[in-house]
TORKOL-4160 file (C-alpha; in steps of 0.2 Angstrom, whole numbers, padded with zeros to 4 digits, m for minus):
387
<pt num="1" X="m0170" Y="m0019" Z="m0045"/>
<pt num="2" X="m0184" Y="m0028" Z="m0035"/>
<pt num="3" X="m0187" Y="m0022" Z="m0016"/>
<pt num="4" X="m0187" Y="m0038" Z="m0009"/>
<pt num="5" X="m0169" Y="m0043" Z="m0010"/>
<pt num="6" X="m0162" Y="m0047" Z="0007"/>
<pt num="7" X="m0155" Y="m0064" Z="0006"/>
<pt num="8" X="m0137" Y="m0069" Z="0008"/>
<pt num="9" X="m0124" Y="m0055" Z="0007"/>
<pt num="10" X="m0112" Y="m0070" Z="m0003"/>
<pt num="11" X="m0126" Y="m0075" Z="m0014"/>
<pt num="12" X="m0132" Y="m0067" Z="m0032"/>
<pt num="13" X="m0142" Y="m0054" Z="m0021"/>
<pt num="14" X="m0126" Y="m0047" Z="m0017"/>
<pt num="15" X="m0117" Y="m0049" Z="m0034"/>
<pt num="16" X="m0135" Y="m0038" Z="m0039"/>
<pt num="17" X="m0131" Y="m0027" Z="m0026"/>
<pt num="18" X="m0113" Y="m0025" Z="m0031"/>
<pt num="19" X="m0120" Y="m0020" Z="m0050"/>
<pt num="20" X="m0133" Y="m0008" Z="m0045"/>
<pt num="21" X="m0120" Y="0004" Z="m0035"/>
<pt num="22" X="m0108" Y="0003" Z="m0050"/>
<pt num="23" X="m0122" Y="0007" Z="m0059"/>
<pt num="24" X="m0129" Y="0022" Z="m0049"/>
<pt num="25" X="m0113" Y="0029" Z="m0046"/>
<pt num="26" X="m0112" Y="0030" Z="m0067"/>
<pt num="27" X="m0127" Y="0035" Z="m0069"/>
<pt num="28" X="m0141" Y="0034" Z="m0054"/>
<pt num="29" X="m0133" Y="0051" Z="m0049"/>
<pt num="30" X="m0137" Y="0061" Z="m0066"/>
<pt num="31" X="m0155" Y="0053" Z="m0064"/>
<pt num="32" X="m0156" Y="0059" Z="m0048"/>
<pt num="33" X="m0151" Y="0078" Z="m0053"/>
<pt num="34" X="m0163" Y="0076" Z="m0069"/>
<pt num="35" X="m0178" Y="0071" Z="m0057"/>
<pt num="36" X="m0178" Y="0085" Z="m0046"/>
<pt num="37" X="m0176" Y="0098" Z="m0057"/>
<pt num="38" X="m0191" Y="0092" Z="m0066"/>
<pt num="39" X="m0198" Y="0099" Z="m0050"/>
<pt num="40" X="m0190" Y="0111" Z="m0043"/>
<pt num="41" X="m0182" Y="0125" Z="m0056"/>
<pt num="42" X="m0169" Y="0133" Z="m0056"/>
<pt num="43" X="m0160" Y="0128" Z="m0041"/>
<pt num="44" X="m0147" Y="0116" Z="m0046"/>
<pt num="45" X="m0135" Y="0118" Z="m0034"/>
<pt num="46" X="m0146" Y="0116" Z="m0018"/>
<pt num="47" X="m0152" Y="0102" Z="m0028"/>
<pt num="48" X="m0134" Y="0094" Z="m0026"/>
<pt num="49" X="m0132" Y="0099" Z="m0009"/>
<pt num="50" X="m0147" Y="0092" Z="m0004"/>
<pt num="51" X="m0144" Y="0076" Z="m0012"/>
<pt num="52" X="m0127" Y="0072" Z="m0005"/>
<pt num="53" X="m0134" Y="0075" Z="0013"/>
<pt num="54" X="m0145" Y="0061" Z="0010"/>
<pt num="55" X="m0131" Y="0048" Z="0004"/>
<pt num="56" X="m0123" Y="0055" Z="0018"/>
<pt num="57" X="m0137" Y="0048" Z="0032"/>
<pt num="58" X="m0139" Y="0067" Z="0037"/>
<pt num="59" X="m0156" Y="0079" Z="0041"/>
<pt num="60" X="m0157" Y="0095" Z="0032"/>
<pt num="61" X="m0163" Y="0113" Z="0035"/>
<pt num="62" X="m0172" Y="0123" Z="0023"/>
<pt num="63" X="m0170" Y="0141" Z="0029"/>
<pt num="64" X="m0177" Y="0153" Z="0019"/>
<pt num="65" X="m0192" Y="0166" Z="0016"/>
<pt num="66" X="m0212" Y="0160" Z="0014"/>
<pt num="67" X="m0217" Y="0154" Z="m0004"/>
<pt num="68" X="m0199" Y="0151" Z="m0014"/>
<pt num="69" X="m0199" Y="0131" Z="m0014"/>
<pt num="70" X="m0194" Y="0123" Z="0003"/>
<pt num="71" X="m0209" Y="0112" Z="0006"/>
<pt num="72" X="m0208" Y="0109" Z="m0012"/>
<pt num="73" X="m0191" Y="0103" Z="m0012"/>
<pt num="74" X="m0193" Y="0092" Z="0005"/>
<pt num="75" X="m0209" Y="0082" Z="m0003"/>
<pt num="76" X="m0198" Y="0082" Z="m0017"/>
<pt num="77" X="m0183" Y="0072" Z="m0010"/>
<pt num="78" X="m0195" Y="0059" Z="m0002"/>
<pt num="79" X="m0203" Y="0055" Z="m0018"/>
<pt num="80" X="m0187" Y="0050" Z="m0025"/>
<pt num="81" X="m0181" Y="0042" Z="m0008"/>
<pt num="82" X="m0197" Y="0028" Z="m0009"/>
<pt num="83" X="m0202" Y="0020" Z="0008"/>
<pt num="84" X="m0214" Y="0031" Z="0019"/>
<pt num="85" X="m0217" Y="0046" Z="0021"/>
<pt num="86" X="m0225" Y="0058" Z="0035"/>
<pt num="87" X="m0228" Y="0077" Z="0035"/>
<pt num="88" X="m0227" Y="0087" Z="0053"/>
<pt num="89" X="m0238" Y="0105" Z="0051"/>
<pt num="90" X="m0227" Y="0112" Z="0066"/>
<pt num="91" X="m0238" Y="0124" Z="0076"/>
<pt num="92" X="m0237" Y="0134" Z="0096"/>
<pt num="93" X="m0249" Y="0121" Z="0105"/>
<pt num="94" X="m0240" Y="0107" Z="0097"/>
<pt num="95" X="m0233" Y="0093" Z="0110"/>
<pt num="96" X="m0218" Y="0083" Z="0111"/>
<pt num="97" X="m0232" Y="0065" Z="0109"/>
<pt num="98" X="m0240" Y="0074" Z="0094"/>
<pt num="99" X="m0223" Y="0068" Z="0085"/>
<pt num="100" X="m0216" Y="0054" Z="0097"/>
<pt num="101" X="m0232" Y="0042" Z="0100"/>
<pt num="102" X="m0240" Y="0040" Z="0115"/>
<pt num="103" X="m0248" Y="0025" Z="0126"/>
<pt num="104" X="m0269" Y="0023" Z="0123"/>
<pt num="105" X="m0279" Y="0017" Z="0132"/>
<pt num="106" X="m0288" Y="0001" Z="0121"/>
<pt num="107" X="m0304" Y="m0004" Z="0128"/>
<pt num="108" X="m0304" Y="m0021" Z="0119"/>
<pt num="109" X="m0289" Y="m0028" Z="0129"/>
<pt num="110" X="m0290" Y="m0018" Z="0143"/>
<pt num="111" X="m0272" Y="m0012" Z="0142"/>
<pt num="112" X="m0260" Y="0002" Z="0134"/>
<pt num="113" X="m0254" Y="0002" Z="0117"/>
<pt num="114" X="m0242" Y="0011" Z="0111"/>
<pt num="115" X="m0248" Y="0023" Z="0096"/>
<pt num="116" X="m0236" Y="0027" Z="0084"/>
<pt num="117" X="m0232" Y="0046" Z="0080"/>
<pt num="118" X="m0226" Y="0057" Z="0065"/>
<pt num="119" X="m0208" Y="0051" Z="0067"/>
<pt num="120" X="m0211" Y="0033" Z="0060"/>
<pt num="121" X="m0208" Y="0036" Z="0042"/>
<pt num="122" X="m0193" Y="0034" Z="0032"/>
<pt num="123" X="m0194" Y="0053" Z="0026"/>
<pt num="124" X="m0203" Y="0065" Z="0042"/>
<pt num="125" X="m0205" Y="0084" Z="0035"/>
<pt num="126" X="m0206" Y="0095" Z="0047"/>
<pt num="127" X="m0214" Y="0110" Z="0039"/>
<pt num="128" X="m0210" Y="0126" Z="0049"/>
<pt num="129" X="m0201" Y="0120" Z="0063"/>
<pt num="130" X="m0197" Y="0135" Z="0070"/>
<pt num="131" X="m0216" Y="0137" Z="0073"/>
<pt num="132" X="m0217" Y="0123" Z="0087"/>
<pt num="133" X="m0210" Y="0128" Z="0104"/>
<pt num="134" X="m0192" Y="0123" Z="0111"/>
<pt num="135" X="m0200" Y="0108" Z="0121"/>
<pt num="136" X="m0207" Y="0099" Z="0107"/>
<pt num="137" X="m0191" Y="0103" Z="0096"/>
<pt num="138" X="m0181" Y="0094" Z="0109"/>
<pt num="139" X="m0191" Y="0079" Z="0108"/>
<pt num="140" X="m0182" Y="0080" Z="0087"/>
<pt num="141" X="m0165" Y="0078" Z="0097"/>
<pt num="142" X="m0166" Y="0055" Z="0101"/>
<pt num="143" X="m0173" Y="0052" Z="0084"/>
<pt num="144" X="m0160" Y="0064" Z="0074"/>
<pt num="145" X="m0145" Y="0056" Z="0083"/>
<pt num="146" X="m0150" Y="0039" Z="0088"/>
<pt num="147" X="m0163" Y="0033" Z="0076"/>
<pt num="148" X="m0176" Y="0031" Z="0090"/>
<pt num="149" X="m0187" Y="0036" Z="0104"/>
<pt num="150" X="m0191" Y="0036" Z="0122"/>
<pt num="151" X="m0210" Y="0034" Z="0127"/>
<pt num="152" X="m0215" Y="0031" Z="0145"/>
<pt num="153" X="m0196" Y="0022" Z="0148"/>
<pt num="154" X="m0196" Y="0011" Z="0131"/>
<pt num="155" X="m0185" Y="0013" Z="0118"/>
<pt num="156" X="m0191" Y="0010" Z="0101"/>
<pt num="157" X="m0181" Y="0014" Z="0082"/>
<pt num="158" X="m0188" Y="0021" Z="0069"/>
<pt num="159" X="m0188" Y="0015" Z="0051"/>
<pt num="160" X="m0170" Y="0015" Z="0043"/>
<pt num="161" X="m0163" Y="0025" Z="0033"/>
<pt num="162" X="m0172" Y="0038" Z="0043"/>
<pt num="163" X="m0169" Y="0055" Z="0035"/>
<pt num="164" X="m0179" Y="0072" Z="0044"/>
<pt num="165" X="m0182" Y="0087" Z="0029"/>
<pt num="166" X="m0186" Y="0101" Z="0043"/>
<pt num="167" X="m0191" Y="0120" Z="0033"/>
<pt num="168" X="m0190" Y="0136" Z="0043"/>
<pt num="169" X="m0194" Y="0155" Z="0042"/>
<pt num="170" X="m0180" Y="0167" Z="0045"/>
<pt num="171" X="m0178" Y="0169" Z="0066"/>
<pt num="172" X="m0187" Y="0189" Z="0063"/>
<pt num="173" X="m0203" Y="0183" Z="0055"/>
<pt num="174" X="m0217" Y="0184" Z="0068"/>
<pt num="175" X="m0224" Y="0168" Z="0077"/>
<pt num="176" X="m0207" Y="0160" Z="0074"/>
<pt num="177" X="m0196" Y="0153" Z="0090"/>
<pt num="178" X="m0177" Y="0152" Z="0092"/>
<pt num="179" X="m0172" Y="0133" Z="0088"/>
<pt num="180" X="m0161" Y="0127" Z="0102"/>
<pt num="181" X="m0141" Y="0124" Z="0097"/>
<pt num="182" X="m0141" Y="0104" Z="0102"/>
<pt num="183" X="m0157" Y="0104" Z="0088"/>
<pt num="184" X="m0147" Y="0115" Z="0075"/>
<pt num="185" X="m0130" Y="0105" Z="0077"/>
<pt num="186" X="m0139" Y="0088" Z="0074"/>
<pt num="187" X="m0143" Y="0093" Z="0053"/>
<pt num="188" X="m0131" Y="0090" Z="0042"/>
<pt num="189" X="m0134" Y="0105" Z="0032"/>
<pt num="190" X="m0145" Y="0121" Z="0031"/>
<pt num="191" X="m0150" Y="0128" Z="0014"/>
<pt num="192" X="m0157" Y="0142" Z="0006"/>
<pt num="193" X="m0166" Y="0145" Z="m0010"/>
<pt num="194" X="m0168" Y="0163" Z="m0010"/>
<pt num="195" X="m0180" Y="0167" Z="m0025"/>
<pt num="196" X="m0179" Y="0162" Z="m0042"/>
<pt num="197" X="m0171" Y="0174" Z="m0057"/>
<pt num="198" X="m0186" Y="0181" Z="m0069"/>
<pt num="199" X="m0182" Y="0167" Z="m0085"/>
<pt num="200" X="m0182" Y="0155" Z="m0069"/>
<pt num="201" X="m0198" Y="0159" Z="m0063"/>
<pt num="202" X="m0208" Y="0158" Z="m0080"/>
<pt num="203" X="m0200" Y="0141" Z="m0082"/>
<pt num="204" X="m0210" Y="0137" Z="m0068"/>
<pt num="205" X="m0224" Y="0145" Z="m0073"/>
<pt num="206" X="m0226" Y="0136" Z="m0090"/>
<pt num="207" X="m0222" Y="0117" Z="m0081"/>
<pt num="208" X="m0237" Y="0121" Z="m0066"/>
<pt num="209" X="m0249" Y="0124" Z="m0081"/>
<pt num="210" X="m0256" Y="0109" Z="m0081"/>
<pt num="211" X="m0254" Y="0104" Z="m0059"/>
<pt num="212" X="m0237" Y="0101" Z="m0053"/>
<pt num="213" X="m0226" Y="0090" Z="m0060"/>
<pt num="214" X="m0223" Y="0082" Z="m0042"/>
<pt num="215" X="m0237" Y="0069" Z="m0045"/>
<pt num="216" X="m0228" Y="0063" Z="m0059"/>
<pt num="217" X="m0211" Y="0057" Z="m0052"/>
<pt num="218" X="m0207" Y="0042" Z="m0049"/>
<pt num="219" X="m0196" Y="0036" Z="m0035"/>
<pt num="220" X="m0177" Y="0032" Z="m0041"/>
<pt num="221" X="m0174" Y="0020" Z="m0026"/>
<pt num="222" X="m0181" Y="0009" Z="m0013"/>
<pt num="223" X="m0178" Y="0011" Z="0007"/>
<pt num="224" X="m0167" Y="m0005" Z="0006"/>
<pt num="225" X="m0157" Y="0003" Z="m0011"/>
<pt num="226" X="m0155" Y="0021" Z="0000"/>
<pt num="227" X="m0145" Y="0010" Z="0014"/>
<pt num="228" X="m0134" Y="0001" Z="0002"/>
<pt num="229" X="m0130" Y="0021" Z="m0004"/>
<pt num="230" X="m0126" Y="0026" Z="0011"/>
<pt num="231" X="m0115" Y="0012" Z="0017"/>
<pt num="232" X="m0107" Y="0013" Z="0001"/>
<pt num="233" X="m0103" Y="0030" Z="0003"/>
<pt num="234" X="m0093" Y="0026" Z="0021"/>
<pt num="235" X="m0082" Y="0014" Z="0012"/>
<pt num="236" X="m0075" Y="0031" Z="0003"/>
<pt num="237" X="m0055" Y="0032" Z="0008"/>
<pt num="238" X="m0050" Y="0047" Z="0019"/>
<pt num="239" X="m0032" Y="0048" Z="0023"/>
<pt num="240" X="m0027" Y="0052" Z="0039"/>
<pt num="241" X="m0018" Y="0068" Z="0036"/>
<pt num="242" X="m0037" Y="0074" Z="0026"/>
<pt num="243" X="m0044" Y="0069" Z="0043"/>
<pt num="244" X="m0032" Y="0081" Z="0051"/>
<pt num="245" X="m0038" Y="0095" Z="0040"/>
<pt num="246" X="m0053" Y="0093" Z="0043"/>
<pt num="247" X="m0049" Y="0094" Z="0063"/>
<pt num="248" X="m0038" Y="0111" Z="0061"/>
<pt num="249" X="m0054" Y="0118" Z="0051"/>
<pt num="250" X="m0066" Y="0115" Z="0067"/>
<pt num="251" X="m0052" Y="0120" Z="0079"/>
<pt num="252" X="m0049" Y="0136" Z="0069"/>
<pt num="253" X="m0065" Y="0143" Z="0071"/>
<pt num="254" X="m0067" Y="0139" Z="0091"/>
<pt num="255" X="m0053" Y="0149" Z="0094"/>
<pt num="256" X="m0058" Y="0163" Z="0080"/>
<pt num="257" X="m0061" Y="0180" Z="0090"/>
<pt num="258" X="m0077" Y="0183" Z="0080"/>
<pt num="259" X="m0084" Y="0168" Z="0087"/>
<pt num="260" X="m0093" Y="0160" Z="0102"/>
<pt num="261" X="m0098" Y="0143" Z="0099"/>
<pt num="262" X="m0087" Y="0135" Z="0087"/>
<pt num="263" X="m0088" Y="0119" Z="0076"/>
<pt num="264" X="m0093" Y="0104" Z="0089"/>
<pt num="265" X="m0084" Y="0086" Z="0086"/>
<pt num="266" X="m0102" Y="0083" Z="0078"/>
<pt num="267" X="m0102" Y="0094" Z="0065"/>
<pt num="268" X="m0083" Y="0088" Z="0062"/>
<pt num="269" X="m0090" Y="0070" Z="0059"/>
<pt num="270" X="m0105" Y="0078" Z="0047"/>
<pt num="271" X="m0090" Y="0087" Z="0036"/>
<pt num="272" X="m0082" Y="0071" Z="0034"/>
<pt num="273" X="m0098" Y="0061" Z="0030"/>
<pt num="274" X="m0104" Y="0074" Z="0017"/>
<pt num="275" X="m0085" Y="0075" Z="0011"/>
<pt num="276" X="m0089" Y="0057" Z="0006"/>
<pt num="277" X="m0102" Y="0058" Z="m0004"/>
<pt num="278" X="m0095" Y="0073" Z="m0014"/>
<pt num="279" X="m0080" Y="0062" Z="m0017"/>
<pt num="280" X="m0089" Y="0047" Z="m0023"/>
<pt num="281" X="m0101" Y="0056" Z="m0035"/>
<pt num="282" X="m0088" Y="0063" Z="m0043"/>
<pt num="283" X="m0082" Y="0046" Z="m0045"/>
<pt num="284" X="m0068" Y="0043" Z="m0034"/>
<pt num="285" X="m0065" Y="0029" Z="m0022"/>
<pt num="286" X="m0056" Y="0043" Z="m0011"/>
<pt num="287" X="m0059" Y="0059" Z="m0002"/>
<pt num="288" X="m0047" Y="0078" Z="m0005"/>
<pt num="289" X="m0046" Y="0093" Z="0001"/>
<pt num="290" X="m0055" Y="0099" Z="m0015"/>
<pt num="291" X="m0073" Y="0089" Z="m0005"/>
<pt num="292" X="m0072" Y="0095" Z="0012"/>
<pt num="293" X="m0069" Y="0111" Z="0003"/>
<pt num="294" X="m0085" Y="0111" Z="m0009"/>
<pt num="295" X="m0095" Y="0106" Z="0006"/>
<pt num="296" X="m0089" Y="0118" Z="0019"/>
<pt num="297" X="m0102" Y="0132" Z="0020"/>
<pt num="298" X="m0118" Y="0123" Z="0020"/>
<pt num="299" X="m0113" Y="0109" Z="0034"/>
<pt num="300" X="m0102" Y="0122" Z="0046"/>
<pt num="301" X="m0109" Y="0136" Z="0044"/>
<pt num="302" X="m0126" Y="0136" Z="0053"/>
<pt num="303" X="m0118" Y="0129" Z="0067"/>
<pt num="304" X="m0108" Y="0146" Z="0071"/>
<pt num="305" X="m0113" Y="0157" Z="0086"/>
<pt num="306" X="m0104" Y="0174" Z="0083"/>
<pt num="307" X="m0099" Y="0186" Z="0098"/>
<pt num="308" X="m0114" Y="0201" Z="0099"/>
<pt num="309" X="m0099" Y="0212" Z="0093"/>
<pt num="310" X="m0096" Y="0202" Z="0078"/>
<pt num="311" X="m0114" Y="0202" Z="0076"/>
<pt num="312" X="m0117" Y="0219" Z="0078"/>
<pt num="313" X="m0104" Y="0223" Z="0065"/>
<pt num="314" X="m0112" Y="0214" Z="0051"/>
<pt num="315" X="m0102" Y="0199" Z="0051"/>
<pt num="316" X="m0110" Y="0184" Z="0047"/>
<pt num="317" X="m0105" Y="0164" Z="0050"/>
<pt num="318" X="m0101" Y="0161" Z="0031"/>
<pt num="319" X="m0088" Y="0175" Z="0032"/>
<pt num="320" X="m0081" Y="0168" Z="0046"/>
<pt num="321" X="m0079" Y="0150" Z="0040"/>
<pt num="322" X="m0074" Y="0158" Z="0022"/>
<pt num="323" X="m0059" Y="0168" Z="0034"/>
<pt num="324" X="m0056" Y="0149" Z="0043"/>
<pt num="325" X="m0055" Y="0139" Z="0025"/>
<pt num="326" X="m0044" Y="0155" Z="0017"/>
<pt num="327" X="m0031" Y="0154" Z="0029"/>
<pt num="328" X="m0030" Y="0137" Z="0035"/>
<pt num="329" X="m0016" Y="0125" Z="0028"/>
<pt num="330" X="m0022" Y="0115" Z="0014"/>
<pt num="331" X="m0016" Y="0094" Z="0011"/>
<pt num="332" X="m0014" Y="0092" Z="m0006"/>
<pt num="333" X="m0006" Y="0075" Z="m0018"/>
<pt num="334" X="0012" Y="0075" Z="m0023"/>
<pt num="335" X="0016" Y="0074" Z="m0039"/>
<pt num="336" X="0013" Y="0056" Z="m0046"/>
<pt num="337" X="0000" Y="0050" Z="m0031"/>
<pt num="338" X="m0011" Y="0038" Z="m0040"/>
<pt num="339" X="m0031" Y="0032" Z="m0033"/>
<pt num="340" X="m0046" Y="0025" Z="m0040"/>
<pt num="341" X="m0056" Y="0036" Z="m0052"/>
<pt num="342" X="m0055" Y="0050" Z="m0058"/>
<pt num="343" X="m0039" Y="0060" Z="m0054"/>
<pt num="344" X="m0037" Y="0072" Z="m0041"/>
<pt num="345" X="m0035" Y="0088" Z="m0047"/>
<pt num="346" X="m0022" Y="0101" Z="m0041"/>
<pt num="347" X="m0021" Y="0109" Z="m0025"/>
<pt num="348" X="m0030" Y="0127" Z="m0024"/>
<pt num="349" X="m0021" Y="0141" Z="m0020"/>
<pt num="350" X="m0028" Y="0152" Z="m0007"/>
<pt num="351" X="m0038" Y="0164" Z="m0015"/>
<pt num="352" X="m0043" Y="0149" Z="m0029"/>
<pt num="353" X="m0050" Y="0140" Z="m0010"/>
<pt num="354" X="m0060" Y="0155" Z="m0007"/>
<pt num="355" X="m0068" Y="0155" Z="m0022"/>
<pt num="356" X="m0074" Y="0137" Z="m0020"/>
<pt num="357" X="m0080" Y="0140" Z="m0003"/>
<pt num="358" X="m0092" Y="0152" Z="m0010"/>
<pt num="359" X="m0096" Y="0139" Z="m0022"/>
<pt num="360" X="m0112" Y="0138" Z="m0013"/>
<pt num="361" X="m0118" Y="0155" Z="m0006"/>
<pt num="362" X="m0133" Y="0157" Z="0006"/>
<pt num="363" X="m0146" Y="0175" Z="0005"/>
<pt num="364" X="m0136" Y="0181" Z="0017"/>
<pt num="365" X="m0118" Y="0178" Z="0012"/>
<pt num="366" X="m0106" Y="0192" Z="0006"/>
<pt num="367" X="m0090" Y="0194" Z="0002"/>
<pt num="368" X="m0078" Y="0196" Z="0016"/>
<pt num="369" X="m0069" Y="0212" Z="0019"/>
<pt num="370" X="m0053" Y="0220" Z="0028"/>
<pt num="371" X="m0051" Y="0201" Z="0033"/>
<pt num="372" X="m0034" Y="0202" Z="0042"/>
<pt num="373" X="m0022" Y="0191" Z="0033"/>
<pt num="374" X="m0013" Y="0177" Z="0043"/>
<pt num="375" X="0002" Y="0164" Z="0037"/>
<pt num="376" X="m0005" Y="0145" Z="0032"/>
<pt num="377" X="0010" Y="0141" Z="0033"/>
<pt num="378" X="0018" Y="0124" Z="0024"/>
<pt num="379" X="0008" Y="0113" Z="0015"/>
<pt num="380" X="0003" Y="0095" Z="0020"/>
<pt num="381" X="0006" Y="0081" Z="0009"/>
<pt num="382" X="m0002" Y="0064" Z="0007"/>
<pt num="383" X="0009" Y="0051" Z="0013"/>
<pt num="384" X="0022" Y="0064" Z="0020"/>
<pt num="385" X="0023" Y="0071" Z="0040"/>
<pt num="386" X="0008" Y="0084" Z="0047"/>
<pt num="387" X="0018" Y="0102" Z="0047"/>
């Protein structure tokens, strides 16, 4: 499909359009999974996740040790993605300009000009993130919720769709500084890769014979193609009761007593964007329980603060929101409900839920324990009253 088409939404660019998104969401979506894991092996899942954060219109967080992928993965996803690209080497002396722009001084007009910085790309990788101090982090925090930024009072917007791949090393490592909460709660999703199994890693071995196989990928879409995605995926139907779901989910972990900081509004919104995506690559024109639960862990959890008790206990923020998705009450079809696509598939008992939130497990998740047990009470139909 050619880049240039931006005519007339009611003319033939549209009807174009219209074919293409039918088209990727058959098959664009297998092509998508097939590219990356040309690349990157072995990590097909974090593959997924990844890539339903971008047709979501979310950042991503790749947490995870030195050396197991996560700048691999990040140059990766912007390879396929098309449009520009810009790299940020976070380090300690790093300033907030370095990666907003800044006014210069040009001698031949005797004026300011405003320089362009790091952040004008369509994909911005911040390797190492955490490396850069808190002041220069914050100047992440315009351009990953508005799309712009502030230099010497003008506002300016960035290249759309705008999408920011950020790495980090665990909090621990040395040289590494605590990344503020406002920063954290503005990615979609944090991910980890954790090392490859032994069959895995000699897979790897065997394709980076030759040089990586990253200089032979070839984008799957173009900036203007990534948009239509991502609007398409809005259009995804979510039913008022699902959207109530999803509310209880973020409530029930502000008023859990292992918890501190519970799920903002924000991170409410990111569930229900990523929720569509899921739902619409798996070809459905609607959203279920079944989405919101797939896609639980890597969008809520990092935006837990545990209580120092909790903390000191062991507990982690995945078996809290594993506890919160267990026992909160679940929407579900009645029997005969009818939508577009595929069909939904039944509602999950609890402990069938709990095993699908731990569809995705981070390094540091493990299985929760002595959990105490609490009523979900009755179930909440489509079409029928909240209970």
């Amino acid at each position: 499909m050619s880049n240039d088409m931006k005519s007339s939404k009611d003319g033939p660019v549209a009807r174009d359009y219209d074919v293409w998104l039918a088209a990727f969401a058959e098959r664009g979506w297998t092509s998508f999974m097939e590219r990356l894991e040309q690349v990157v092996v072995g990590k097909r899942e974090v593959i997924r996740l990844a890539g339903l954060a971008m047709l979501s219109g979310g950042h991503i967080l790749l947490e995870d040790v030195p050396g197991v992928g996560k700048t691999l993965l990040a140059r990766t996803l912007a390879q396929v993605a098309g449009g520009s690209f810009r790299r940020i080497q976070m380090t300690p002396d790093m300033m907030p300009a370095d990666i907003t722009g800044s006014m210069m001084w040009e001698p031949s007009s005797g004026s300011l000009r405003y320089s362009e910085g790091a952040l004008h790309a369509n994909v911005v990788l911040a390797d190492e993130l955490n490396r850069a101090p808190a002041r220069t982090q914050s100047a992440l925090l315009e351009a990953m919720e508005e799309g712009t930024v502030t230099v010497d009072g003008v506002t300016r917007a960035l290249p759309q769709p705008f999408l920011i791949v950020a790495t980090q090393n665990p909090i621990a490592f040395e040289g590494t500084y605590r990344m503020p909460e406002a920063e954290m709660d503005r990615f979609a999703m944090r991910l980890s890769l954790g090392y490859p199994q032994a069959e895995q890693e000699a897979d790897m071995l065997l394709r980076q014979q030759e040089g990586t196989p990253l200089r032979r990928l070839k984008p799957l879409w173009s900036p203007e193609e990534w948009q239509l995605l991502i609007e398409r995926v809005r259009q995804v139907h979510l039913d008022v009761v699902l959207c109530r779901y999803m509310a209880d989910l973020a409530d029930a972990t502000r008023r859990h007593p292992a918890v501190k900081l519970g799920v903002s509004p924000r991170g409410t919104l990111a569930l229900m964007r990523v929720a569509q995506a899921h739902a619409w690559v798996e070809g459905r024109t609607y959203a279920v329980p079944e989405d919101v639960q797939a896609v639980a862990l890597p969008v809520l959890a990092h935006r837990l603060l545990l209580q120092r008790e909790a903390s000191l206990a062991g507990a982690t923020e995945e078996e809290v929101l594993a506890e919160v998705l267990l026992h909160t009450s679940v929407p579900g079809f009645p029997a005969g409900a009818k939508g577009a696509g595929r069909p939904a598939k039944p509602v999950r008992q609890p402990e069938e839920r709990g095993r699908a939130a731990s569809r995705y497990v981070s390094p540091r998740t493990r299985p929760v324990s002595g959990a105490p047990a609490r009523s979900a009470g009755s179930r909440i139909w489509f079409g029928g009253l909240f209970r």
